[in-house]
C-alpha positions in Angstrom: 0.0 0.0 0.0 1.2 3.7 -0.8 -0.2 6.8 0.3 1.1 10.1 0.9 0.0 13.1 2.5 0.6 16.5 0.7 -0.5 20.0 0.8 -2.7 20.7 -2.0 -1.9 21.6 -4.9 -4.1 23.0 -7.9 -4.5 25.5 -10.3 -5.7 29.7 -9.9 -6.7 32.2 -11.5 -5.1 35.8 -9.9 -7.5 38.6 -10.7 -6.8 42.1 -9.4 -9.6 44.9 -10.4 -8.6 48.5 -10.7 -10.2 50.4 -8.0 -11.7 53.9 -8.4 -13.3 53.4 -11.9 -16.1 55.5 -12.6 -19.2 53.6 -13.6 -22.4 54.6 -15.5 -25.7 54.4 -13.1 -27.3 52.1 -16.0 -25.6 49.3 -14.3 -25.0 50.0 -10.7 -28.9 50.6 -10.3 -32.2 49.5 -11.7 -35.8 51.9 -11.0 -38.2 50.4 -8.5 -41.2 48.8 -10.1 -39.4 48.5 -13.3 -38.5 44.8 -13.5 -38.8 41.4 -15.3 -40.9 38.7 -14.5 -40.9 34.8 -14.6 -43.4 33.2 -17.2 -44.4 29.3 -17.2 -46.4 26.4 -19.1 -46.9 23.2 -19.6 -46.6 22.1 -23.7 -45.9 19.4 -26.4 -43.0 19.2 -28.6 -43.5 17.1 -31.5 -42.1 16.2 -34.7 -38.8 14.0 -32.8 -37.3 11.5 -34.8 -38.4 8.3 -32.6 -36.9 9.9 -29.4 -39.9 11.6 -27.2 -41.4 10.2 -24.4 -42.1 6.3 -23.7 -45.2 4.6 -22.7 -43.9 4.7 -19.2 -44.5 8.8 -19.3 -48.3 8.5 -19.0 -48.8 12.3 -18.7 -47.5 12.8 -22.7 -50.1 10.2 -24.0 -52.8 12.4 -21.8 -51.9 15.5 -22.6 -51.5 14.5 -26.5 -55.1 13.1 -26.3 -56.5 15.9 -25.2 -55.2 18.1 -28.1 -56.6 15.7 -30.5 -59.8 15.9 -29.0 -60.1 19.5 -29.2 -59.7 19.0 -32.5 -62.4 16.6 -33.1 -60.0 13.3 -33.0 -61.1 10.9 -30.2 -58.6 8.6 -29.5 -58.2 6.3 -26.2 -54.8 7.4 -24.2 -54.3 3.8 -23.8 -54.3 3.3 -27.9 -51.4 6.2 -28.3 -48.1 4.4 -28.7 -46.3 7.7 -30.1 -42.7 8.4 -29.7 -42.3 11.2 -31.9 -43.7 13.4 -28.9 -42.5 15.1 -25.7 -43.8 16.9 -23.1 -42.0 19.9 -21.7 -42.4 22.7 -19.3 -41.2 25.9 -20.7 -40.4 29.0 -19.5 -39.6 32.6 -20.5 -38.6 36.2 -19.2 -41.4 38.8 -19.7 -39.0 42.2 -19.7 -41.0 45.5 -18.1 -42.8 47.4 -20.1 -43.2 44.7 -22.7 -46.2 45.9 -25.5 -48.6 43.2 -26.8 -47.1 41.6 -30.3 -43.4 41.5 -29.0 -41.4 38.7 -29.7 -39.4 37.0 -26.7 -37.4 34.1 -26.3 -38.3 31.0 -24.7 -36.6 27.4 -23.2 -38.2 23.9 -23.5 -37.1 21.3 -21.2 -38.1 17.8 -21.0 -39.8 16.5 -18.2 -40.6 12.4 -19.2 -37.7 10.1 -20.4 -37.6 12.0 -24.1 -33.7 11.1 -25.3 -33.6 14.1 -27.2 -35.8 17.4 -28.4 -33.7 17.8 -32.0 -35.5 18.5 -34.7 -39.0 19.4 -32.7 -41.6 21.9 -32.9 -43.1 23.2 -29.9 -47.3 24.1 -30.5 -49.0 26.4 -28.9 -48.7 26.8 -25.6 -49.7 29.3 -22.9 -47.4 31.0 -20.6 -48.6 32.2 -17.4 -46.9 34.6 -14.3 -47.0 34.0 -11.0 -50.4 35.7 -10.3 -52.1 32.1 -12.6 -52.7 35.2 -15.7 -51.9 34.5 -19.2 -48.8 36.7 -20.8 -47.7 35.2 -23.5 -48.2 32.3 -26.4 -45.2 30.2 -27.3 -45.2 28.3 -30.3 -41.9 27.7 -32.5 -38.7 25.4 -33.5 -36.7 24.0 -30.9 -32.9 24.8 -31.5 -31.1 22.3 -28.9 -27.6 23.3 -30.3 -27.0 19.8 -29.9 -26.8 16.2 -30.9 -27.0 12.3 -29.9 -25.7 10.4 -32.4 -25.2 6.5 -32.3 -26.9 4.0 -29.9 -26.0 1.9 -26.9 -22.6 2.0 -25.6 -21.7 3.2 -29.4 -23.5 7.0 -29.1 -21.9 10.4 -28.8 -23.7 13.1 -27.1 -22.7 17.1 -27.5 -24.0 19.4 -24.8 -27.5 19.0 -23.8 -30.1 17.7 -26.0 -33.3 17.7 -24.0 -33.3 21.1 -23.6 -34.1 24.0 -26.2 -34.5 27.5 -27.3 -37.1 28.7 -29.4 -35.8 32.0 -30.4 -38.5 34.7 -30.7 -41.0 31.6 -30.4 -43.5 33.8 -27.6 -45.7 36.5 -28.6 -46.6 38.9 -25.4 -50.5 39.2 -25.3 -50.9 41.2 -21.9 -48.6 44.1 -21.0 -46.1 43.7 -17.9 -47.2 44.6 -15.0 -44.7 47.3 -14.6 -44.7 50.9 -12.5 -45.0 54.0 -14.8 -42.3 56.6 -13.5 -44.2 59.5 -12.3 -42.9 62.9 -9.9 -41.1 60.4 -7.3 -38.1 57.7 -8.3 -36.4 55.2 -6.5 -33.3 53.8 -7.6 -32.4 50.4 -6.4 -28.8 49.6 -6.1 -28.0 46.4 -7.2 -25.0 46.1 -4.7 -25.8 47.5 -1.4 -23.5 50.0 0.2 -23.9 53.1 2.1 -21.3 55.3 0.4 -21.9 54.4 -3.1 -25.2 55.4 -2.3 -24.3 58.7 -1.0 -22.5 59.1 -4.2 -25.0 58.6 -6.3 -27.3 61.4 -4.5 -24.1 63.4 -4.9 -23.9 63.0 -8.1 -28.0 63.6 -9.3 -28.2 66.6 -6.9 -24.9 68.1 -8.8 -26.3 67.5 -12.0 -30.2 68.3 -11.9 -30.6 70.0 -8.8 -31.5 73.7 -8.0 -32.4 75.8 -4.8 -33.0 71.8 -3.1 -31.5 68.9 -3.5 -34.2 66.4 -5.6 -31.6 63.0 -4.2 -31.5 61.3 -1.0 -30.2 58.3 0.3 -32.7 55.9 1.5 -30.4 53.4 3.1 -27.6 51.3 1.5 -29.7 50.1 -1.1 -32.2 52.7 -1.8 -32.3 56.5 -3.2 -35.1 58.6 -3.6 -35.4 61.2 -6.2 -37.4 63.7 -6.9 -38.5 64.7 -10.6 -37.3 68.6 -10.9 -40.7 70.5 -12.1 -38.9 71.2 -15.7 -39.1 67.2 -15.7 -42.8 66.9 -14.4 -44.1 66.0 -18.7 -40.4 64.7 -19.3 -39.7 61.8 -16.7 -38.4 58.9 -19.7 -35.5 61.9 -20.9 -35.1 62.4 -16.8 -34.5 58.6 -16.2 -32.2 58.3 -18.9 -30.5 61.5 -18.4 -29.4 59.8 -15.2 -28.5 56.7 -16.4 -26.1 58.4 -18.2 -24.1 59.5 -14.9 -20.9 58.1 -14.1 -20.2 57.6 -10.2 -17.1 56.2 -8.7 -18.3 52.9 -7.1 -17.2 52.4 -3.4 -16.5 47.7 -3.0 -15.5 46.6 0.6 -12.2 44.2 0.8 -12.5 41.1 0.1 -11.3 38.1 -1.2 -12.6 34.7 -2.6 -11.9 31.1 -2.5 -13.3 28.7 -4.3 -10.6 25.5 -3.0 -12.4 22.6 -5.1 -11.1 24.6 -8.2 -8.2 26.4 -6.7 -9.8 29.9 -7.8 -8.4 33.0 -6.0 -10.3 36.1 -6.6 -9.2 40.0 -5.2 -9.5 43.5 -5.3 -6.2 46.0 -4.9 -7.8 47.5 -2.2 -7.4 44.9 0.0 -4.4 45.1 2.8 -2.0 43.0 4.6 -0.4 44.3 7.8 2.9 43.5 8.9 3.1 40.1 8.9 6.2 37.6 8.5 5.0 34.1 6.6 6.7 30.4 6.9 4.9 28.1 4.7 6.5 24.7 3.8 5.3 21.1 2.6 5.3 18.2 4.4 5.5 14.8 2.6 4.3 10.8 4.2 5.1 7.9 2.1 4.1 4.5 3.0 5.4 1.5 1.0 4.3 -2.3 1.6 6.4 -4.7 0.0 4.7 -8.0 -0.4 7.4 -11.1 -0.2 6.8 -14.9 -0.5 8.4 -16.8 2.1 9.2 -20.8 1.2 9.3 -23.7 3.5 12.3 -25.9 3.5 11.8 -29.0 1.2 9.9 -31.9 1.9 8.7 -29.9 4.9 5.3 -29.8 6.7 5.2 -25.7 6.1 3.3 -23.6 3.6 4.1 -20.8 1.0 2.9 -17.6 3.2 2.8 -13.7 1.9 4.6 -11.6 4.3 4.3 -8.0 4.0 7.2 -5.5 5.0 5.5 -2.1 5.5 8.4 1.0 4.8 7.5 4.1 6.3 9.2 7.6 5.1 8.6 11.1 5.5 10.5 14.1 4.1 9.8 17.9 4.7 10.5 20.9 2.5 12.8 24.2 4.4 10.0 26.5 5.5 10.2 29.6 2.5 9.3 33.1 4.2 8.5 36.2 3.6 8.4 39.5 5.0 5.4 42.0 4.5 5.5 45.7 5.7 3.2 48.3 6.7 0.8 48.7 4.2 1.3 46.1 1.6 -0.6 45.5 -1.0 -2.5 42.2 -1.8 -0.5 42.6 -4.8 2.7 42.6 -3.2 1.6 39.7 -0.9 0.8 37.4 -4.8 3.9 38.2 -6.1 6.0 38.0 -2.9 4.6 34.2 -2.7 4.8 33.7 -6.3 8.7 34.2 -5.8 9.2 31.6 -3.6 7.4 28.9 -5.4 4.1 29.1 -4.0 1.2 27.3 -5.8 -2.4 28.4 -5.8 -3.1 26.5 -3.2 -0.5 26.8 -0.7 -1.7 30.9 -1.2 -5.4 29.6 -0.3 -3.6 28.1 2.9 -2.0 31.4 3.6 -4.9 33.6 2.6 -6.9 31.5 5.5 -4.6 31.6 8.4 -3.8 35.1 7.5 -7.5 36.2 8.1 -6.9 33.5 11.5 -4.2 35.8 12.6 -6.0 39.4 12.0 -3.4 40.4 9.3 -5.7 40.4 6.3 -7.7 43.4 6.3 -10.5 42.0 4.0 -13.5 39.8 4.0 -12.8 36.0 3.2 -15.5 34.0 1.4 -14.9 30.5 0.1 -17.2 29.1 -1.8 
């Protein structure tokens, strides 16, 4: 038997992201009441070459027995044998503000034992919201973007071929149910923080307002707005006019770990105190060597397997560093880059760092 017992080792990714860029509102914050919304239905794709659902999915044969019957075809549900027919569930994104007779993606999935949705065509189906109403009608070819090819143990498969796009395949036939900006906005920062938001009142009041401020911080998460009375008929060129605005976006420190892919993720803002490092590896290897032992000739004893376990160990010099007052977590990579660290000994480090208070950042692993 052989084991051994190593640090880990891996591969990483070392991102650092400039700090201080400015960045347009249109993607730091969306407007309350202006949002998308989750669609759903039930439907049939047909047209499969021999690869939809078996007879074991009973809920295919129903629903397909049904459809015929609304159209003046009565068959039994026990008499349906087709395999040329799937069912799926399918789901879209209803964006705000969408008008009747717009055109929106949707995604079929598979939900018997269907093989594969290539070549199908999804018919009508409804697509309802959360509230059990009616938005949109998806009908349309399913694009899989992929294959199965072959059968039994001889097949190839590329990507996933039970589920599909049908591009543009849903027509909207009730309008979102979406907030109409009126005299009073809220902007809705999609990363909550308490100076950013500050900023961003900064920013609106230096650009629209007059005597008073028309921007104030809500919390970390919320600012409220005030249409200026110029703006009162003009709120969609107010909205977009601050979209337009650029604010300097203020991130907290921190740093993540994903150690099952030996992914290490940080900001240069982050900062290591004065700190002194010693990281080293230490190696166990067990050896069992497995040797026949004979009895004499003509003897009463018996051929017997006697193992002869070997036990070793060997450990690396400890390699150290030396960090000073206010180093960056850029000078802490390439510090334990020159002495041979891998991305996971730097996960190690990153971890007992933040044990020892010298790591002036958030750590998340994921």
């Amino acid at each position: 038997m052989r084991s051994k017992c190593i640090v880990l080792l891996g591969v990483a990714a070392l991102l650092a992201a400039p700090a201080g860029a400015a960045t347009r509102l249109k993607e730091l914050v969306s407007l309350e009441g202006v949002r998308d919304n989750q669609l759903i239905g039930y439907g049939l794709v047909v047209g499969l070459n021999g690869t939809g659902d078996r007879k074991q999915t009973v809920f295919s044969t129903q629903s397909l027995t049904n459809l015929l019957q609304q159209m003046g075809v009565s068959v039994p549900p026990s008499a349906v044998t087709v395999r040329n027919t799937a069912a799926v569930m399918v789901t879209a994104t209803l964006p705000g503000f969408a008008q009747e007779g717009v055109h929106i993606d949707a995604t079929a999935a598979a939900i018997g034992d269907a093989s594969n949705l290539q070549g199908g065509l999804l018919i009508l189906t409804s697509l309802r919201g959360v509230d059990g109403q009616v938005y949109a009608m998806a009908q349309g070819a399913v694009v899989t973007g992929g294959f199965v090819a072959g059968r039994s143990a001889n097949s190839q498969t590329v990507n996933h071929p039970t589920v599909g796009r049908v591009p543009s395949g849903a027509i909207v036939e009730r309008a979102a149910p979406s907030l109409t900006p009126t005299g009073r906005l809220k902007l809705q920062l999609r990363q909550p923080d308490f100076t950013t938001a500050v900023r961003v009142s900064d920013i609106v009041n230096k650009k629209f307002a007059g005597a008073t401020p028309v921007a104030r911080p809500e919390n970390s998460a919320l600012v409220s707005i005030n249409v200026p009375p110029e703006f009162t008929s003009r709120v969609t060129e107010f909205v977009a006019g601050i979209e337009a605005l650029e604010v300097d976006v203020d991130r907290p420190a921190r740093v993540i770990v994903n150690e099952r892919t030996g992914t290490i993720v940080m900001g240069k803002e982050v900062r290591v105190s004065p700190v002194a490092i010693m990281h080293g590896n230490l190696t166990v290897e067990i050896q069992t060597i497995l040797q026949v032992s004979q009895p004499e000739p003509f003897s009463q004893g018996q051929t017997a397997v006697v193992p002869q376990p070997n036990v070793t160990s060997g450990e690396e010099k400890a390699r150290n560093i030396v960090l000073k007052e206010g180093a960056t977590v850029e000078q802490l990579v390439q510090a334990l880059s020159s002495i041979g660290s891998t991305p996971r000994d730097i996960i190690a480090i990153l971890q007992s760092l933040r044990a020892a208070g010298a790591l002036e950042a958030d750590l998340e692993v994921i």
